[in-house]
MARSE-166928 format. One record per residue: x, z, y of N, C-alpha, C in turn. Coordinates in steps of 0.1 Angstrom, whole numbers, plus 2048, in hexadecimal, padded with zeros to 3 digits. Example, Ala and Ser with C-alpha at 12.3 -4.5 7.8 and 13.67 -1.06 7.14 Angstrom:
BEGIN
88484E7C787B84E7D388484E7DF/8808477EA8898477F588184F800/
//
This chain:
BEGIN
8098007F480080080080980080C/8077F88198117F682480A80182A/81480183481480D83D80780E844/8007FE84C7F58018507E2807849/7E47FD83F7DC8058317DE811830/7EC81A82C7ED82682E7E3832839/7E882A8457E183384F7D683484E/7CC82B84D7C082884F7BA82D846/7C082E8387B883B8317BE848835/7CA8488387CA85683D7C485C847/7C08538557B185585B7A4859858/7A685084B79085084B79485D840/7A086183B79C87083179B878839/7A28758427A588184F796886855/79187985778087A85F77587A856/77B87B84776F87E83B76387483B/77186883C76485B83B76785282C/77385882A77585481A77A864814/77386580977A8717FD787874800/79087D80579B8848047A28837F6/7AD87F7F47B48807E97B388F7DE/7B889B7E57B28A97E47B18B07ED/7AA8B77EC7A38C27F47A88D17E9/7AE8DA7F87B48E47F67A88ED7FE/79E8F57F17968FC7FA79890A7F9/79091080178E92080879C925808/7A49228127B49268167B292E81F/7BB9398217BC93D8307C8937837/7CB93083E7D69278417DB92B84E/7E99368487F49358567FE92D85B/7F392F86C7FD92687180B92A879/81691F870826928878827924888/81D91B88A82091F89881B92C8A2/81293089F80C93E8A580A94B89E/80D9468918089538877F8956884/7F394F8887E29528877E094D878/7D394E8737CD94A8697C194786C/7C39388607B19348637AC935858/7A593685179F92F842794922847/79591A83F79590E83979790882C/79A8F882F79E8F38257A98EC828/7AE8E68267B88DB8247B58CE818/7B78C08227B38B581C7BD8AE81B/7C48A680E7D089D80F7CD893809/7D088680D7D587D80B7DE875806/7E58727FE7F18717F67F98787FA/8058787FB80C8867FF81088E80E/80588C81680088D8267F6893825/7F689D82F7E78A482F7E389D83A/7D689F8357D08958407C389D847/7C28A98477B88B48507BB8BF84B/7B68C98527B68D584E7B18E0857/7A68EB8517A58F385C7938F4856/78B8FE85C77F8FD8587738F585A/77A8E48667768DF8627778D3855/77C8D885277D8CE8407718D4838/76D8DC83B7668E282E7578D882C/7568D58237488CD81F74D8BE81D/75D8BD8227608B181D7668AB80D/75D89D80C75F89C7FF76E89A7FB/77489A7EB78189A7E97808947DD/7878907D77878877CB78C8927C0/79589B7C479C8A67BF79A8B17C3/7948BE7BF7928CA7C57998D67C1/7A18E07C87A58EA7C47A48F97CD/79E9027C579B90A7CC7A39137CD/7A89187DB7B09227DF7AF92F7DE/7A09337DD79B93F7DC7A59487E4/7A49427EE7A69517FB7B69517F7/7BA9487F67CE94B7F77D1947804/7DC94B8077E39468137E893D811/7EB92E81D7EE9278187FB924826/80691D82480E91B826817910829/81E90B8318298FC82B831901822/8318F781883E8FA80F84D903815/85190B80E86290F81586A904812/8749018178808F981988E903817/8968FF8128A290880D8AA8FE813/8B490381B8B78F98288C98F7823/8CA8FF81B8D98FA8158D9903806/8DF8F97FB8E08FF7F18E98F77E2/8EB8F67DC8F68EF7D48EC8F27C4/8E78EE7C28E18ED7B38EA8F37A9/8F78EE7A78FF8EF7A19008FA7A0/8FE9057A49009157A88F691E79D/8E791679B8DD91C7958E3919784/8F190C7828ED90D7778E690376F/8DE9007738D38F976F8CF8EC770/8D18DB76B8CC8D176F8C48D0777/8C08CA77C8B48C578A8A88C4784/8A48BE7798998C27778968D0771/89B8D976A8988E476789A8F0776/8A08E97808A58F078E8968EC791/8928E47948828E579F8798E9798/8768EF78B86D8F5784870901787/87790878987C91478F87991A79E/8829117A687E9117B686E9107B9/86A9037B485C9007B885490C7B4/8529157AA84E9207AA84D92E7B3/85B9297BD85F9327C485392D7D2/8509247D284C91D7E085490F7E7/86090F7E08689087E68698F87E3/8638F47EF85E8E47EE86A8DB7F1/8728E07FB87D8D680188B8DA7FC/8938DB7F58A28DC7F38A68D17F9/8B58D58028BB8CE8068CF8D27FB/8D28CB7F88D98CD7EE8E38C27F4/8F38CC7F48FD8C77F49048C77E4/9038BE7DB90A8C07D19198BB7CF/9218C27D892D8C37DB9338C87C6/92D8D17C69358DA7BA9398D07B0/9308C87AC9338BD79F9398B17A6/9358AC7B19438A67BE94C8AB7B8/9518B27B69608B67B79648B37AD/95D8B37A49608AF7979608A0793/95489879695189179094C88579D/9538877AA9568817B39458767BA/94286D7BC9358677C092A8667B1/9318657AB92986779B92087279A/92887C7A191E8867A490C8857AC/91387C7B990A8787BF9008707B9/9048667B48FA8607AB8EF8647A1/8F687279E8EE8777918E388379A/8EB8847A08DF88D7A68D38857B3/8D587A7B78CF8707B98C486C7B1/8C886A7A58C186279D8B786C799/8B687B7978B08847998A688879E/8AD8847AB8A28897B68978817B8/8988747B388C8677B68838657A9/8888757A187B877794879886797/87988F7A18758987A386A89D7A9/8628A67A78588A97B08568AF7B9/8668B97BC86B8BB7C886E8B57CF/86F8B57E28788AB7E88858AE7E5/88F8AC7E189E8AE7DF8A28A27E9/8AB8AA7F78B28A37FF8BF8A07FC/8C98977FA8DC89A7F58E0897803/8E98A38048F18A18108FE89D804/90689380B91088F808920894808/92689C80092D8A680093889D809/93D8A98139458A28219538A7820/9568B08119618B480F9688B3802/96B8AB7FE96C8AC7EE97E8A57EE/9878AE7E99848BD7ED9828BF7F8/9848CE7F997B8D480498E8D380D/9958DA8089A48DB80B9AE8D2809/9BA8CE8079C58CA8019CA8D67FA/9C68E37FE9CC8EE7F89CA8F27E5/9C48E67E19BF8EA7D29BA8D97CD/9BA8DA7C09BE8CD7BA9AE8CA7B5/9A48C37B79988C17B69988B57A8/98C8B47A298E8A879898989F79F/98889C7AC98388A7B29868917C1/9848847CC9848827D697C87A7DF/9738797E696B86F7ED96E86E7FA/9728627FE97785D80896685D815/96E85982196485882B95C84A82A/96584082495F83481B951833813/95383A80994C83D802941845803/94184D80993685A81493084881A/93384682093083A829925831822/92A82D818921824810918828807/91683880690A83D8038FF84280D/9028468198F98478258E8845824/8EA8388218DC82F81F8D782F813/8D983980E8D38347FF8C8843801/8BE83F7F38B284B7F48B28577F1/8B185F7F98B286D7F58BF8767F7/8C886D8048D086E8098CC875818/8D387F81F8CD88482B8D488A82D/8E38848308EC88983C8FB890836/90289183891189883390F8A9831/9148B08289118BB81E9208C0827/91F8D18279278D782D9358D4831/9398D38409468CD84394F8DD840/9578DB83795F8E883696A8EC839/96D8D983A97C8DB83E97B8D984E/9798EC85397C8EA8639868E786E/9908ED8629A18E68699A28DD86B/99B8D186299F8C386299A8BD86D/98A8C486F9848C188098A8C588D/98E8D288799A8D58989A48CD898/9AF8CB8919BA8C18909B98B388E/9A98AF8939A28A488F9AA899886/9AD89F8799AB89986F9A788A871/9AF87F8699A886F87099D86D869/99E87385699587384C98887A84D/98B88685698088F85897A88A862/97D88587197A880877970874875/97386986B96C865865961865861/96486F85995787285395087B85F/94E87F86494788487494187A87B/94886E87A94486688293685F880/93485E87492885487091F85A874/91285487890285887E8FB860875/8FC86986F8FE8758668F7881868/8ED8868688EC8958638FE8A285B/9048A98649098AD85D9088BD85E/90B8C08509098D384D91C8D6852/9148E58549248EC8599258F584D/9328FE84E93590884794190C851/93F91385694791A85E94C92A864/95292F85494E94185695A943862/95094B86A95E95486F96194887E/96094387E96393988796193A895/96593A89C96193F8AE9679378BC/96193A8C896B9338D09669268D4/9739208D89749158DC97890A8CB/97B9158C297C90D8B396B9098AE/9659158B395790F8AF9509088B9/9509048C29538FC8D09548EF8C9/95C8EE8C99688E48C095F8DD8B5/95A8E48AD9558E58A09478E08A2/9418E58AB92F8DC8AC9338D18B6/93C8D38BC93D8C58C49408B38BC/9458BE8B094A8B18AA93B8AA8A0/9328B189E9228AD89D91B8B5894/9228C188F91C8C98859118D4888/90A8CF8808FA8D58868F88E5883/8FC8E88768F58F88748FF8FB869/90290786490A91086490191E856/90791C84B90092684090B934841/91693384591F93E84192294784D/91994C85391A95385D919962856/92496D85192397984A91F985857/92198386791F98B87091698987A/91099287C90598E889909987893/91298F89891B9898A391D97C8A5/92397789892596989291F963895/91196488F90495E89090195B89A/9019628A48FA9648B190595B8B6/90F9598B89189528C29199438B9/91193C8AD9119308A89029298B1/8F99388B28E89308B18EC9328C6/8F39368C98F59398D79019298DF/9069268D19079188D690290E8D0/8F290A8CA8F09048C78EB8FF8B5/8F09088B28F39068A28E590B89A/8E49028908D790A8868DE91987F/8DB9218818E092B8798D992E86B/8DE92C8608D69288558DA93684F/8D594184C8D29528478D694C836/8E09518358E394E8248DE95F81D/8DC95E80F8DD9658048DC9627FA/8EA9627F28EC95A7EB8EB9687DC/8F69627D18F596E7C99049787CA/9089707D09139777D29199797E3/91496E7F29179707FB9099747FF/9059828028F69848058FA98A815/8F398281C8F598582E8E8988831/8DF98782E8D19898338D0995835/8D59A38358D49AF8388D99AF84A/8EA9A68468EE9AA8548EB9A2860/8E599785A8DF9918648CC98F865/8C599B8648B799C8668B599F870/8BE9A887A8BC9A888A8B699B88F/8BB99188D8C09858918B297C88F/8A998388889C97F880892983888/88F97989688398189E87E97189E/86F9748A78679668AB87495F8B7/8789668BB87C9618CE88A9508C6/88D9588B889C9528B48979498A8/88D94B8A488B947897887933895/8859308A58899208A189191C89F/8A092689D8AF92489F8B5927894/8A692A8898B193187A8A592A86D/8AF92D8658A79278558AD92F849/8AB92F83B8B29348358B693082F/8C19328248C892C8198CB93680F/8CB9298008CB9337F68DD9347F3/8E39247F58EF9257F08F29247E5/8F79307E08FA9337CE8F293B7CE/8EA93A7C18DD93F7BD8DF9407AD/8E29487A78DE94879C8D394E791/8CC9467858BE9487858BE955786/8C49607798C69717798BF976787/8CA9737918C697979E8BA9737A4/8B69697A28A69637A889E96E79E/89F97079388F97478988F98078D/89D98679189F9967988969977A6/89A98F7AE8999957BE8939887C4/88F97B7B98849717C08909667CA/88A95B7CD89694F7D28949527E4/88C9477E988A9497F687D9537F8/8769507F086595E7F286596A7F1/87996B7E987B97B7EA88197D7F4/88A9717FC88F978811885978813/87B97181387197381E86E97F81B/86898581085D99080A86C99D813/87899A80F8839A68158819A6827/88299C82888299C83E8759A1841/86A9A183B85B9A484085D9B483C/8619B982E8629C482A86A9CD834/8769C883787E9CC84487B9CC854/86C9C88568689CA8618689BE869/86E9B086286C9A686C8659A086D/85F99887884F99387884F98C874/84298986B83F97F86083E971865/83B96F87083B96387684895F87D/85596487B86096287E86595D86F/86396286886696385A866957853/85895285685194C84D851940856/85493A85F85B92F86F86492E866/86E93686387793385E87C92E854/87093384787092983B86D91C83C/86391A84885F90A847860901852/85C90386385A8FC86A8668FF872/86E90687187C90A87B886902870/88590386488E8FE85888D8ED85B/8828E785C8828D985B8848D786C/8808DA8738858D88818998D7882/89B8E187E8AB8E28798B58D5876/8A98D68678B18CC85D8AB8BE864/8A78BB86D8A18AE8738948A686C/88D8AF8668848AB85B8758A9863/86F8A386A8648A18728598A186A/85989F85E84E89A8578488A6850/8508B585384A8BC84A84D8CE84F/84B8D784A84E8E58508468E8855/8358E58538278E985E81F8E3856/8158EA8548058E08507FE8DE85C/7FE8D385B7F88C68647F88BD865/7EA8B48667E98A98677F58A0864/7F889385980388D85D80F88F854/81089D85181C8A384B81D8A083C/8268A88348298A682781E8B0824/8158AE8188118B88108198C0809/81F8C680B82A8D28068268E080C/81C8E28018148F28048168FC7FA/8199058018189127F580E91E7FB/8069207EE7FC92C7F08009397EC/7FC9457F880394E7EF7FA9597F3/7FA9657E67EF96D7E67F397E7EF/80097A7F38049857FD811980808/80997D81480F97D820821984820/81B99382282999B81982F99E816/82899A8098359977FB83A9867F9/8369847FF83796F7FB83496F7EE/82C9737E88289727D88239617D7/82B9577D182394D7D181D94B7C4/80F9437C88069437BC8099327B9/80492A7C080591A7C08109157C8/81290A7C581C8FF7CC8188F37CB/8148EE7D88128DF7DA81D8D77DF/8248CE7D882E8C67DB82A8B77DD/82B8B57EE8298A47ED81889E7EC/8108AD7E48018AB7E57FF8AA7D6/80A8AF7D08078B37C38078C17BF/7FF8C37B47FD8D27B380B8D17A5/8118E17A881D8E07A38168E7792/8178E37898158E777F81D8DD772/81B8E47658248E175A8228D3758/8108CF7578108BD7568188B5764/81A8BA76B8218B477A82D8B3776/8388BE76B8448B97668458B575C/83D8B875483A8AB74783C89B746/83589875483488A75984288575D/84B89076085B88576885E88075B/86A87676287687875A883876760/88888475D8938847688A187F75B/8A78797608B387475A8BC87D752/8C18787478C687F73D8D8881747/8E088873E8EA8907478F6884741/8FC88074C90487274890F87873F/91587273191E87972892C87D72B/92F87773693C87673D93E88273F/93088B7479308967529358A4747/93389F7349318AE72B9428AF729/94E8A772E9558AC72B9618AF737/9608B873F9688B57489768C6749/9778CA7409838D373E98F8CC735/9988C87419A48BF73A9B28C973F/9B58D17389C18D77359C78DF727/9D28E172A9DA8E77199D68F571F/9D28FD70E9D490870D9DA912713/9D591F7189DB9277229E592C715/9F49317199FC93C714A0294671D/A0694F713A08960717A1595C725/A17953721A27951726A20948738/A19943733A0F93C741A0B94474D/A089507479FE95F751A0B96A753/A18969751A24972756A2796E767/A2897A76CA2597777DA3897F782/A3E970784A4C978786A4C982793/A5298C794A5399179EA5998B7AA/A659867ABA6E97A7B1A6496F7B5/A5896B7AEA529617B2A489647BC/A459707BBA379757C0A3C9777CF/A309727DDA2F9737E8A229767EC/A1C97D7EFA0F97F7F4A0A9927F8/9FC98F7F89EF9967F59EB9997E9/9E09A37E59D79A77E09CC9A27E2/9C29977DD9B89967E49AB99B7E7/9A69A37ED9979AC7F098B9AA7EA/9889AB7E19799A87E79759AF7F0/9659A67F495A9B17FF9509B17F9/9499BA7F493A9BC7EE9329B37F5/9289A97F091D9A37F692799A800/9319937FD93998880A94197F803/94497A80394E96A80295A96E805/957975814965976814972985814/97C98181198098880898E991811/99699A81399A99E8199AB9A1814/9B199F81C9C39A38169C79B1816/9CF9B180A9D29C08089DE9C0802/9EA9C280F9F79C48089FB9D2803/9FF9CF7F6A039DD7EFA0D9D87DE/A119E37DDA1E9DF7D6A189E27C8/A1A9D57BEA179D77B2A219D97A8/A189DF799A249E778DA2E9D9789/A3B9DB78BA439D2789A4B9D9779/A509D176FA5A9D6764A5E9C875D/A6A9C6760A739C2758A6F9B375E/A6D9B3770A729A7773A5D9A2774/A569A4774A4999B770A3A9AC77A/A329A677FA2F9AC784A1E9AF780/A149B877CA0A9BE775A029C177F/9F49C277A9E69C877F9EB9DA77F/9DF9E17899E39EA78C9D29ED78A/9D09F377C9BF9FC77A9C0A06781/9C9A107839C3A1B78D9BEA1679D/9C3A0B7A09C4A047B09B99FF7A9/9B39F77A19AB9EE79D9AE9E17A2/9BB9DE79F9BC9CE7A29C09CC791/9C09BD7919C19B47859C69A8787/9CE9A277F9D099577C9C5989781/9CA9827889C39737889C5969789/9C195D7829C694F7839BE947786/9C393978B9B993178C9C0923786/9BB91F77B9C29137729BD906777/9C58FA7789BE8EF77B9B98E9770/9AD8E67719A58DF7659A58CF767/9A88CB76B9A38B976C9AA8B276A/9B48B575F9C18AB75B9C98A7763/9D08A976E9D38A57799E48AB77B/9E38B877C9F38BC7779F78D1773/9ED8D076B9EC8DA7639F38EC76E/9F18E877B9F28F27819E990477F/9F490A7819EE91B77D9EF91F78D/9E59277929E893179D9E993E797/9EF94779E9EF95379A9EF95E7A4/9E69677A29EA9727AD9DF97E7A7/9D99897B29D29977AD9C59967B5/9C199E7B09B29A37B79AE9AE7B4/9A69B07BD9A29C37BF9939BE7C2/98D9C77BC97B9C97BC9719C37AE/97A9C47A39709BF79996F9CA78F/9779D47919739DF78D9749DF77B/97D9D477697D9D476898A9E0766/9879E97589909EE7539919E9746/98D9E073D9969D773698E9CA736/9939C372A9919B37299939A5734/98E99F73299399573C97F98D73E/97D98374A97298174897896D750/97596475097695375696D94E756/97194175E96793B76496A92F765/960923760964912763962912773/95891877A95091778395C91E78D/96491979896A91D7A296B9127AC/9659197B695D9127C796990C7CC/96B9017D29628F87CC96B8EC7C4/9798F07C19828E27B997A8E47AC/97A8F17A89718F779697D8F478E/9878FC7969938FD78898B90F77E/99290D77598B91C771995928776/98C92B77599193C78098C948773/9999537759949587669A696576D/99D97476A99F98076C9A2987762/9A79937629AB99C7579B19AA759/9AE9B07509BA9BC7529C89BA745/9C59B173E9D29AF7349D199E732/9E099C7339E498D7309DD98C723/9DD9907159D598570B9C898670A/9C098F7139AF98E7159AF98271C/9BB98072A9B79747329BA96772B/9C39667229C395971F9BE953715/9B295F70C9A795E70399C95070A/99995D71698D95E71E98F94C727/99A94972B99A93A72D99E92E720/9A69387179A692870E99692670B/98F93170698192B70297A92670C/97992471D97791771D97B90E71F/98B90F71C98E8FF71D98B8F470B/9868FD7029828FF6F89768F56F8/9708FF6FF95D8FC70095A8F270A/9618ED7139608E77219538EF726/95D8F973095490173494B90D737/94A91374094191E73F946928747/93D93573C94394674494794C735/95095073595295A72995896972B/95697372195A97E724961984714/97198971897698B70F97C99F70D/97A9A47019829B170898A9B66F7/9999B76FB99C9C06EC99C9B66E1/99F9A56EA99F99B6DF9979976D7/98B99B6E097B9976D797298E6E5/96E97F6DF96297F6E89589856E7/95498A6F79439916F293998B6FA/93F97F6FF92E97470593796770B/93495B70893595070B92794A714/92694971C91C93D720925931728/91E92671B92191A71E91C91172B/92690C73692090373D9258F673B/9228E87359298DC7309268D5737/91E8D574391C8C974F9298CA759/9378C375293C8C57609438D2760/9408DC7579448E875593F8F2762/92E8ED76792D8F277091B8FA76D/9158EF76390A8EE7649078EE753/8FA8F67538F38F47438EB8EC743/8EA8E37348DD8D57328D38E072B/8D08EC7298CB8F57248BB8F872E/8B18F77298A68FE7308A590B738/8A190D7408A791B7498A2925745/8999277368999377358A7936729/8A592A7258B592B71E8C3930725/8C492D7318CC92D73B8CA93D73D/8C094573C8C194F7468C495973D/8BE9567308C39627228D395C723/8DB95671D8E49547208EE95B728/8E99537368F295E7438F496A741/8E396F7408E097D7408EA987737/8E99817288F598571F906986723/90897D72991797C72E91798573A/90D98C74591099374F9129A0747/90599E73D9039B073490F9B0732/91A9A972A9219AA7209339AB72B/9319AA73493B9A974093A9BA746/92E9C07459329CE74793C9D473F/93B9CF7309449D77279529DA72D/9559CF7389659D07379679D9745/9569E17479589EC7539549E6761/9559D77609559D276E9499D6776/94C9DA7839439DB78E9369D8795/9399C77939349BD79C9269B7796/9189B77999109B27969139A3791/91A99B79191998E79392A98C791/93399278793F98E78B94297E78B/93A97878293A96678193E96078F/93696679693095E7A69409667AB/93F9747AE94D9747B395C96C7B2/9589717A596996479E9699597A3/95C9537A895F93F7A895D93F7B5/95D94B7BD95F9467CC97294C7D2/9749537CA9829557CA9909497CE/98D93A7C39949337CC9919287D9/9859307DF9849227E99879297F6/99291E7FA999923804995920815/98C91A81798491A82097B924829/97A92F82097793F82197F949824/98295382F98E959836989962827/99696A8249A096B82C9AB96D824/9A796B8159B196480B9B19637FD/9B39537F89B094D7EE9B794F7E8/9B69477D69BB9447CB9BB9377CA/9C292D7CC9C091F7C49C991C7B7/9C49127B39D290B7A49DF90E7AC/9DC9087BA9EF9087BF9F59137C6/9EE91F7C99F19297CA9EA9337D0/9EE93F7D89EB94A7E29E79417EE/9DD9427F49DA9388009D594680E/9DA94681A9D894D8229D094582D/9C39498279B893A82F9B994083E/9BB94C8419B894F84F9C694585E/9CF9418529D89398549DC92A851/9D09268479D191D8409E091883A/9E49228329F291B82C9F3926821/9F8923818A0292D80DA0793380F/A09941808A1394C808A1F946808/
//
């Protein structure tokens, strides 16, 4: 049907002179622009509402569904988030979210980028145009993100270029590498340059460097850890996108920040999300249900999930019920709690026959094998003392970023050891992508293990494996099995595995259905206390450890990285 046919029935449904595609009856329908509530109905039209309000009521519909007194809503929009993070393929990923309410992902799939270079792009492309979610791809703008670490692909500003125009494409995915834009970079500059949508990541950043940094066209910003921060990005211009992720959770310290006066200037993001932590504390319907519970106005809140989010992301077509727009409605039976009951995506009602009907693309065979290195040895994980130049690296509860701590570790016979009373430990980070079998080596403090060793395929964002310990032969258990398995989380203690979960996509992601995915996980976090550790989520900590783009100091294959300096120990 051409565009003009289009209208014209979307007129006469509008004016109830032909049958409405469906009709969404007895709603109470808030609106994010004033916070009021009306009840009515709501009438759509293929995937455009096309009235709403109490005068729809008595209009015919071809399709009826009754609301019985829910609230109804624009879909949320999750305004930055990497799929790859949940785990989970794309079609088993929007059976998930869409539950949550969430109609729009905008997804940088940088992670399997790094791996698997535009291939990536394609596959998750090809995804999105059998999904019943909107899934936006921003086009990863960093792959790698540094020169400081050995990635398995590279994408040129070429190639960014000649994907632009293609469907389901919307704009360049986090610029990370911020140095490259201050020292304007000719490659980075490049890629900046094209007519572009582009995402920021910019922790910590200030000044005339973040000056610098939006001037060169970067629109909004997920990594703001401080109010302050925050407030001096959205004070020059910047979307400030409120992350809580499973492991970088900012939404506490930035809810001041969460009033009406600011809130066309903010959105949220999930980030890294993993399922465990959604079934726990809920995806985007559990910020909202936490900012309202903490006293912020629900119409700041809830702007924010939809019509401040697509205003942001440049999305005109959607973030408001009204006339015109996308049907991407969610009904929910407590204002509140954001309890969602239904999900309308597009003008479809979200239910099991609605994912029965895709078919989303099988997972290309290339992507199951991607762990290419020799076996770890005892003799690989000895840290000479003579060699050693650095830090300790921090963690911060609930942050990314991580803090330096010089202090003098147990040295004997020339080689230098974890310190359990200090609670530091061994760590490496191995390169996986056949390329030149590089080891990093150095310590960390905050995982709280007092024995075994626990690794990881998954390390932000090259995804060499990253893999900890309190004794050399737990650690090189715990990584030969997966270079074994291609892939995953394993946990080893006293020369015994006690949980593998496999991830074979890329060594990033499971082809596994997500309650498969979640018993699984679930087992490998149970089974990671044994070795004492701390951390709700040590997986998520470990794989943000070597990305060096985050102050204030990394792990890569090639070494100790002092990102607050950008250079090596």
């Amino acid at each position: 049907m051409n565009t003009t046919a289009k209208l014209k029935k979307l007129v006469a449904q509008a004016m109830g002179v032909e049958k409405a595609d469906l009709a969404i009856r007895n709603v109470k329908i808030f609106h994010v622009t004033d916070g009021s509530v009306e009840e009515g109905d709501i009438l759509v039209c293929g995937n455009v509402i096309a009235s709403l309000g109490t005068c729809c009521r008595g209009l015919a519909a071809k399709t009826e569904f009754d609301g019985k007194g829910l609230y109804a809503l624009p879909g949320f929009i999750d305004a930055h988030s990497h799929i790859e993070s949940s785990m989970l393929c794309p079609g088993e990923y929007e059976k998930w979210v869409l539950s949550h309410g969430i109609t729009t992902g905008v997804c940088d799939p940088h992670e399997l980028a790094n791996v698997f270079g535009t291939a990536a792009w394609d596959y998750f492309i090809d995804c999105a145009d059998h999904m019943v979610m909107d899934l936006l791809i921003r086009l990863s703008s960093c792959v790698p993100a540094t020169a400081l670490e050995t990635s398995g692909a590279e994408i040129s500003s070429g190639e960014i270029s000649s994907y632009l125009r293609k469907k389901h494409v919307s704009g360049l995915g986090e610029m990370m590498n911020v140095v490259g834009v201050l020292l304007r970079d000719e490659e980075v500059i490049n890629k900046l340059s094209f007519d572009a949508y582009v995402d920021g990541h910019a922790p910590l950043v200030s000044g005339n460097y973040l000056n610098a940094y939006i001037a060169a066209g970067v629109k909004n910003c997920h990594e703001s850890s401080l109010l302050e921060e925050a407030l001096e990005k959205m004070r020059r211009g910047m979307g400030v996108l409120v992350r809580e992720g499973s492991t970088a959770r900012n939404l506490d310290e930035l809810l001041p920040l969460i009033t009406l006066k600011n809130s066309p200037f903010l959105a949220f993001s999930t980030d890294d999300r993993n399922p465990v932590d959604v079934r726990e504390r809920g995806h985007m319907d559990g910020m909202i249900a936490h900012c309202i519970e903490k006293g912020a106005d629900p119409l700041a809140v809830y702007r924010m999930a939809t019509w401040s989010a697509a205003t942001i992301l440049e999305l005109p077509d959607r973030g408001i019920l009204s006339p015109g727009k996308r049907a991407d409605i969610v009904l929910l039976s407590s204002l509140e709690k954001c309890r969602v009951e239904h999900t309308f995506a597009g003008g479809k009602h979200v239910e099991k026959a609605l994912f029965d009907s895709r078919r989303i693309p099988p997972v290309p065979p290339s992507f199951l094998k991607s762990v290419k290195r020799p076996m770890v040895t005892l003799e690989d994980l000895a840290v000479r003392s003579s060699d050693w130049r650095g830090d300790v690296i921090g963690l911060i509860p609930g942050n990314l970023i991580t803090k330096k701590i010089p202090c003098a570790l147990p040295e004997k016979d020339g080689f230098l050891y974890g310190d359990p009373e200090k609670d530091i430990q061994k760590l490496f980070v191995l390169e996986r992508h056949g390329k030149n079998g590089n080891i990093g080596k150095g310590f960390v403090q905050g995982f709280g293990m007092r024995s075994g060793a626990i690794a990881s395929s998954v390390g932000h964002d090259s995804h060499n494996l990253c893999v900890t310990g309190t004794n050399d032969e737990d650690i090189a258990m715990a990584a030969n099995l997966l270079i074994r398995e291609g892939g995953g989380f394993s946990v080893v203690k006293e020369g015994k595995v006690l949980a593998f979960h496999p991830l074979p996509l890329g060594g990033l992601m499971s082809i596994a259905p997500l309650e498969e995915v979640l018993s699984s996980f679930e087992n490998v976090l149970e089974k990671a206390k044994e070795t004492s550790c701390a951390l709700e989520d040590p997986f998520m900590a470990l794989a943000f450890l070597p990305l060096p783009v985050i102050p204030a100091i990394k792990l890569t294959d090639k070494g100790l990285v002092d990102v607050e300096n950008f250079r090596f120990y």
